[in-house]
N, C-alpha and C positions, 0 to 999 in steps of 0.2 A: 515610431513605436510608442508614442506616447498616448497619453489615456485622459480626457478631460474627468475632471474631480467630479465624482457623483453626488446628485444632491441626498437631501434625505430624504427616509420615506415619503410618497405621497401620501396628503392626508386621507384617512380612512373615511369610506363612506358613511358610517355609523359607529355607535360603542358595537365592543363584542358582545355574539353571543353568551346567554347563561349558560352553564354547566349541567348536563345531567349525565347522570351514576345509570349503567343499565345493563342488565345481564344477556349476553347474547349467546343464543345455545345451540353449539357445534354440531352437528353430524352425528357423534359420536355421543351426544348429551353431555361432555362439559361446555358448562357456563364459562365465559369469559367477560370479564369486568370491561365495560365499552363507554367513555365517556363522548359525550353530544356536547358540539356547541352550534346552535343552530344561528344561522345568520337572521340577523333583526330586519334584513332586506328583503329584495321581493322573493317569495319562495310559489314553488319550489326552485329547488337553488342548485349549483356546481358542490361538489364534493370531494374535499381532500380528504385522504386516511394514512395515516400511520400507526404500524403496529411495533409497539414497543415491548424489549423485556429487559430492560434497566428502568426496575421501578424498587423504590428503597422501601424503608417501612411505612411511609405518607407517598403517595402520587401527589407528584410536582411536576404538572406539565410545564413544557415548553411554552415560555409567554410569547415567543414568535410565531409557532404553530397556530398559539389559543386567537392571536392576532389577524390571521386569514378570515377569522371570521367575521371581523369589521369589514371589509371588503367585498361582501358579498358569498358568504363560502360556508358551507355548511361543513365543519371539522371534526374528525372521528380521529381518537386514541385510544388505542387498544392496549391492555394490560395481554403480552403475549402468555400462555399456557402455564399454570405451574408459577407465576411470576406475581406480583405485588397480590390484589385481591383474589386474580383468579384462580378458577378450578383447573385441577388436573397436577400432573408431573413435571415439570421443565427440563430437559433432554433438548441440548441444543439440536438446532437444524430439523429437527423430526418431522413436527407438526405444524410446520409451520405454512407448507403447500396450502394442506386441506384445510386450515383454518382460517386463513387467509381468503381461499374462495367460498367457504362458509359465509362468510365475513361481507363482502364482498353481495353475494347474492343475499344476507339479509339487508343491506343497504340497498341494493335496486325497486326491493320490496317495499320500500318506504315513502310514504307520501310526499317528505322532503327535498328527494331526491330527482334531481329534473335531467336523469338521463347522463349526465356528464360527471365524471370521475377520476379523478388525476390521484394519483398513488406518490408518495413523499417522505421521502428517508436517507439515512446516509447510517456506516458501516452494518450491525446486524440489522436494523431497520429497513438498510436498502437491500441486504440481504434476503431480508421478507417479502422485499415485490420482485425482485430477480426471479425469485423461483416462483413466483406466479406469471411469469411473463411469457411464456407460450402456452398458456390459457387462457387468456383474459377474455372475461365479457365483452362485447360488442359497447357497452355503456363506460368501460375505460378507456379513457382517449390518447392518455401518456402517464407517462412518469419520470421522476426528478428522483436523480439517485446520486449519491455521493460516498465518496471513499469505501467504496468495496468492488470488486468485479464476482465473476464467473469462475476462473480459472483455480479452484483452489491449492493445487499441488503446489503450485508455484507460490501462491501464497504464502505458504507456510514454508517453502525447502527453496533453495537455489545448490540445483548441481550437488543433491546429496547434503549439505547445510542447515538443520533444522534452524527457526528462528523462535527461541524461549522467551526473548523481549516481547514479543508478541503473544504466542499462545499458550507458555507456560505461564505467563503473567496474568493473561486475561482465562485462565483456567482457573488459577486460584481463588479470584474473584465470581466466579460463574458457575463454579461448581455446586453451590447451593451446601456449602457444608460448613459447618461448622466451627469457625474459627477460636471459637475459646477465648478471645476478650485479646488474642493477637493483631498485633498492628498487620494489616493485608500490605504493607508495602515494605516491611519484615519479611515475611512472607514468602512474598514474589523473590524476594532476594534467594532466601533460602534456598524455594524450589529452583530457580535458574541454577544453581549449582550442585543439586542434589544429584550423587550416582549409588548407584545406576539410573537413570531418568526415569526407567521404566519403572521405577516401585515409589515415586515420588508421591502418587497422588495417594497411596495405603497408607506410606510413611506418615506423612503433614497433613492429608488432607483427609486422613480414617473413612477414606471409601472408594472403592474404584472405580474409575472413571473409562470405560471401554469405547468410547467416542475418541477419549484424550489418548489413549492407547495405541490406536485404529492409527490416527497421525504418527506418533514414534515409530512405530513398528512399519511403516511403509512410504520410505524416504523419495524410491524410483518412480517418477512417471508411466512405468510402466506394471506397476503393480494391480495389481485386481480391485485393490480399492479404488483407484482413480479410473479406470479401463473399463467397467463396471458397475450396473447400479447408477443410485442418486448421486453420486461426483460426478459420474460421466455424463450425464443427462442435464445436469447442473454447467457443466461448465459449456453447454453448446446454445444452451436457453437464447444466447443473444442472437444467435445464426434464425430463430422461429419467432422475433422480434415481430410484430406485425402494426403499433403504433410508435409515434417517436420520443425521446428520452433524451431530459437533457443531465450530463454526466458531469461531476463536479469532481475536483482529485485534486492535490498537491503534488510539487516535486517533493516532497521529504517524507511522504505520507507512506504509510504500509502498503496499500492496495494500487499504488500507481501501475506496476506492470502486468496485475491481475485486470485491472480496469484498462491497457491500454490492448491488452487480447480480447478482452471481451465488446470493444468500441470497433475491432478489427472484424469480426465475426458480424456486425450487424447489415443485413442486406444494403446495399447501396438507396436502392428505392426509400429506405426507412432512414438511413444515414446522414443523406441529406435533405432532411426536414428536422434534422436533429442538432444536438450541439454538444462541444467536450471542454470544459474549461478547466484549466490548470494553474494555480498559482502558485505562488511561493510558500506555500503552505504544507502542516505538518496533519497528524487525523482531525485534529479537531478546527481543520480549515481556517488555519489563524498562522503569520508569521511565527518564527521560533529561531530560536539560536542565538548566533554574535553576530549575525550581518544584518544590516538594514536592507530592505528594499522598497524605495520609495515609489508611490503608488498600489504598493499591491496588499494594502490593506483593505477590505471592503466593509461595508454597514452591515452588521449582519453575518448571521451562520448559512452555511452549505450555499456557500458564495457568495452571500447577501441577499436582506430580505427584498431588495427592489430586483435583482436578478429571480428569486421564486415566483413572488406577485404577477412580475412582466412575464414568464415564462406561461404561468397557470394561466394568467388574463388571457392570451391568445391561444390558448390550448383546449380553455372549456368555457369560455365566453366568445371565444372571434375576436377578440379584441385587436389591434395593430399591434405589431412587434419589430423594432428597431434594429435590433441585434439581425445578425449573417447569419443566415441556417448553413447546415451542413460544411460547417468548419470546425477546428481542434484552434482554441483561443487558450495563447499560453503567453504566462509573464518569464520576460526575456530577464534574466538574471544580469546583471551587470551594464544592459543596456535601460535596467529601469522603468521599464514602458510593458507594452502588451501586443502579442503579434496574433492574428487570424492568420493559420493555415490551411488554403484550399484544398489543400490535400496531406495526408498524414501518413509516415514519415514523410517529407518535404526533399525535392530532388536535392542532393549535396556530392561535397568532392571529397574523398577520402585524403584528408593528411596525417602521414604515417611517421611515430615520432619511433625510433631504435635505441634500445639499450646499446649506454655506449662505456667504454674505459673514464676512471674515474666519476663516475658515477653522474653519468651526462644522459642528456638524450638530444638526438641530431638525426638531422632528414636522411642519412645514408648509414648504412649498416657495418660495423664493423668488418675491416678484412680479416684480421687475425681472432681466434676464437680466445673468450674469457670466461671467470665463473669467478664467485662470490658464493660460501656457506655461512649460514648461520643455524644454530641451537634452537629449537622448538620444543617447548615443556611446557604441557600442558596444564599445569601448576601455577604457571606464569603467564596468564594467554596478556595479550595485545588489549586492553580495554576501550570499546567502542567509544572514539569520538568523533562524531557528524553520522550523517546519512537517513537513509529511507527507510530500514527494516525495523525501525523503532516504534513500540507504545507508549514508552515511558515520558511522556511529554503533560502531563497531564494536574501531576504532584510531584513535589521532589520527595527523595527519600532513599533509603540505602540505596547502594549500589546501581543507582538509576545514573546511564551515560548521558552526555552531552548530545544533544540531538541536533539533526537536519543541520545547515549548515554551518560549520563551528569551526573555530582557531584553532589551526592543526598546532603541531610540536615542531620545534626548529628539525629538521631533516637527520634522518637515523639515529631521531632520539635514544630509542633501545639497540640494543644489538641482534635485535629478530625483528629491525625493521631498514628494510634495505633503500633508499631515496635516490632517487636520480632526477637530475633537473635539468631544464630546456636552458639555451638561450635565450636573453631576454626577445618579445615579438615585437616584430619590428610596426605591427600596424596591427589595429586591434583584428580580434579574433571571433568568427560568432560559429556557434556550436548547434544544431539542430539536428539530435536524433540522439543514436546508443554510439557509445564506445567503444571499440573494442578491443580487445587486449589478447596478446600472444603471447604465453612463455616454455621457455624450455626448464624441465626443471627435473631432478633427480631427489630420491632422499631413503634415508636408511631405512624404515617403516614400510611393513607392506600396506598400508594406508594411512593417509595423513590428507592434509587440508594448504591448498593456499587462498593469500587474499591480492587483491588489488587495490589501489584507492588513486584516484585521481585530481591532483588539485590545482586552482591557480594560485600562484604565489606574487602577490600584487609589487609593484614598486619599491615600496618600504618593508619589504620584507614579511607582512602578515599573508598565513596560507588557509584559504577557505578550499571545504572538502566540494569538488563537486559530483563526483559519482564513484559508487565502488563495487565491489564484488568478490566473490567466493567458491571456490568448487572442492570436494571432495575427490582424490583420486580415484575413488572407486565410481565414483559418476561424473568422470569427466567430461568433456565435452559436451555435456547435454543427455549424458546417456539415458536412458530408462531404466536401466538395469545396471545391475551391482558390474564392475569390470575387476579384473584382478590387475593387482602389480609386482612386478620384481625390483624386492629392495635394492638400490642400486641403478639400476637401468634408465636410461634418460626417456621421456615423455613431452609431448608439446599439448600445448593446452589452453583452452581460448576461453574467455570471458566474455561475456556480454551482456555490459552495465544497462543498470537502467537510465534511459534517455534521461536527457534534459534539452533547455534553450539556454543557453550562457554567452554572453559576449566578453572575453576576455579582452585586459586593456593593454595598449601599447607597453613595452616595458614589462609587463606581466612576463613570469616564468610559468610554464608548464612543470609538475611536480607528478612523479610516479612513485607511491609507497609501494615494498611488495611485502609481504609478511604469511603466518599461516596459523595466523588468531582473530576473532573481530570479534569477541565476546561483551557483554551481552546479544546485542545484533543478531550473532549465529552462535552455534553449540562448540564446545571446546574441542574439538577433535581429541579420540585418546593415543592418533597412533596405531590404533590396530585394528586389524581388519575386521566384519561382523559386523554384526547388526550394532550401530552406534547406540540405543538406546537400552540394551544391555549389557554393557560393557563399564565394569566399574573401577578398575587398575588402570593407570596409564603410563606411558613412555616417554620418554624423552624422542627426540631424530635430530638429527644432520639434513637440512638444507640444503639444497644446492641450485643455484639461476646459474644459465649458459646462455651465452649470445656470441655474437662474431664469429664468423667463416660461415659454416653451414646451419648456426644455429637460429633460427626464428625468434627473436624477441622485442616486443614493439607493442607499444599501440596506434590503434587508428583514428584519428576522430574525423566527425561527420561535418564537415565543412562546409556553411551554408554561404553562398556570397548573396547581400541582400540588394544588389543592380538584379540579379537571375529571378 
């Protein structure tokens, strides 16, 4: 699994192109502000585009972007709708199809342009060629996308769980409103904690937001906004896929399990001409946290500039290309290297770890049944430390958690967090795929929330998180729709974390948190039933895990043996 050290970039054919300012005018006649850099080489030429809409009060390209054009590459950045110079309103998501292929088709019109076109972005940038991707002119060849997928529901909710670190955070700033000389990361704090969630954006933000709304108000998969319309249309775009895409993602990152349906969806025939790499990486495709991982730092954004170069050179030049097509290339966590899987998820063995007495877990299931309650007050949630559902990676500032992988807390640290731990393993361990977690659980509230977290607890006793998860009672199991509960009543209930590759080491302990907080991460559950984003009082609950005799409690992991 190891990785020879990459050199640095290759030397550029030429300087970059100059800069030019140019208005290009939509369908609908707004102008949008379109910067050129034309390659100093032979033209006409291959053409990259990105359409941006984080542009501050000066546009400050991307000097790796502006850089493709030393290479041969004729480079387009677009100020997207309503955003830095341009014309028009900014409304996320809206207009970003038809201007996109606007866009697009006044570039083929161009003398510069020698027919070949690769499209280059990562989160709402790679959002912007997603949804032009079962259109594309015959003159787009591919695209290079990173940290975002298709699937949005899931983006945003696990199992009824909104995620505020995320889109209340990245609303506040997005909104186009007015902050009043307020610090935005004051702000975000505030709104993550604002109830009722639903009058947040009137409250802080002095205007309504019915986009941000649309998300609180339609938690289930089976809602009419997701089922419906542009979500639905949106989230199958990779299935009408017709050129190939190489997909860049982190394990800590927010979009890993929207991006690992949407890489699932794409035809086989296009699949494998394509590529999926996954580092140890957080959104902004850069290690994070308190662990090291050696090797898996790369030269370069949206997985390093010789991985884009190498990709574009053989995409819309013919150039030769090194790399495996039609593999999921992921950095193995604790084995410190990097594995190509020709097939994704990868064949594994299910080893099934059981909640045990004393607060164990062990390969057989207890005979006599147990239980353990704890106190849940939502006043008091569990504050997020490690994992994937996080943005706040970026700046520090209030109330921003410890992200991706991070020093957990000695074992039931609080008393609303319940630990149970393995054996030490007798011979290391390697992990390839999702998690999954069973539990029985009862509690006083007719709706409420549990979590999972999953860790290894190395030798010496330090616990790195490695995957976790969340479900709402009222959307357990995955449901689509709201389910009812009777307080009191016992329930089983499955999780399914998001994947990783991790090789745990000998001596390493297996560590299970269970709790029914992960806030920031996800929203504070109030305890009662309804529509969680209106809902402004909250309750306290009673707890309750059951395992032994007839009760199901366990997780499973996906056990790869690498002889197989």
């Amino acid at each position: 699994m190891s990785e020879k050290q990459a050199p640095e970039f290759p030397a550029p054919h030429h300087e970059a192109g100059e800069r030019q300012d140019l208005w290009v005018t939509m369908s609908d006649g707004v102008q949008l502000m379109t910067h050129v850099w034309l390659s100093k080489g032979e033209q006409p030429a291959p053409v990259i585009v990105v359409r941006n809409p984080y542009i501050g009060r000066e546009f400050r390209p991307d000097p790796e972007v502006v850089l493709l054009s030393a290479y041969g590459y004729n480079v387009i950045i677009q100020e997207c709708r309503g955003r830095g110079s341009s014309e028009g309103r900014w409304v996320p998501f809206v207009h970003e199809k038809q201007d996109g292929l606007d866009t697009l088709d006044w570039i083929i019109a161009q003398c510069w342009c020698n027919g070949n076109i690769g499209l280059y972005g990562g989160s709402y940038l790679g959002f912007n060629h997603w949804v032009l991707a079962d259109s594309l002119p015959p003159e787009v060849k591919t695209l290079y996308i990173s940290v975002i997928g298709t699937e949005q529901q899931r983006f945003i909710y696990m199992d009824g769980m909104f995620r505020p670190d995320i889109y209340t955070s990245w609303t506040v700033t997005n909104a186009g409103a007015n902050l009043g000389g307020r610090s935005p990361r004051e702000l975000e704090k505030q709104a993550r904690e604002f109830r009722p969630p639903l009058e947040m954006d009137v409250t802080l933000l002095g205007k309504q937001l019915d986009w941000y709304r649309d998300f609180l108000l339609n938690p289930g998969g089976g809602e009419k906004l997701w089922q419906e319309g542009f979500w639905r249309e949106f989230q199958h775009i990779p299935s009408r896929l017709t050129v190939p895409v190489c997909m860049v993602g982190g394990w800590f990152d927010i979009a890993l399990e929207s991006m690992m349906l949407s890489h699932e969806q794409i035809p086989p025939e296009i699949r494998d001409r394509s590529r999926f790499i996954i580092g140890p990486w957080v959104h902004s495709l850069a290690p994070h946290g308190d662990r090291d991982f050696p090797g898996g730092t790369v030269n370069g954004g949206n997985g390093g500039f010789r991985e884009v170069l190498g990709w574009f050179d053989y995409m819309l030049k013919q150039a030769a290309y090194e790399e495996e097509l039609g593999t999921v290339k992921t950095y193995v966590i604790g084995a410190d290297g990097w594995k190509n899987w020709t097939s994704w998820p990868p064949l594994v063995q299910k080893r099934t770890c059981h909640l045990g007495q004393h607060n164990t877990l062990g390969d057989m299931p207890e005979a006599d049944e147990h239980q353990l309650t704890y106190t849940y007050d939502p006043l008091d949630p569990v504050i997020t430390i490690g994992g994937s559902g996080l943005l706040s990676t970026f700046e520090p500032g209030p109330g921003q958690p410890r992200t991706a992988c991070a020093l957990q807390p000695e074992p039931g640290y609080r008393q609303d967090v319940l630990s149970f731990l393995s054996a030490p393993l007798e011979e290391k361990l390697y992990l390839a795929g999702s998690i999954e977690a069973v539990l029985q659980v009862k509690s006083t509230a007719e709706d409420t929330s549990f979590t999972v977290k999953v860790s290894e607890v190395l030798p010496d006793g330090r616990a790195y998180n490695i995957a976790d998860g969340i479900t709402s009672l009222a959307y357990r199991n995955g449901s689509p729709e709201a389910l009812s509960y009777s307080p009191g009543s016992l329930e089983e209930i499955t999780f399914q974390l998001w994947p990783i590759t991790w090789a745990l080491r000998p001596g390493s302990r297996i560590r299970v948190d269970i709790s029914s907080s992960n806030f920031p991460a996800y929203h504070v559950h109030p305890n009662q039933a309804g529509s969680w984003s209106t809902i402004q009082e909250t309750v306290t609950a009673e707890q309750t895990i059951c395992w032994g005799g007839s009760h199901n409690a366990y997780i499973q992991l996906p056990e790869w043996k690498p002889q197989s």
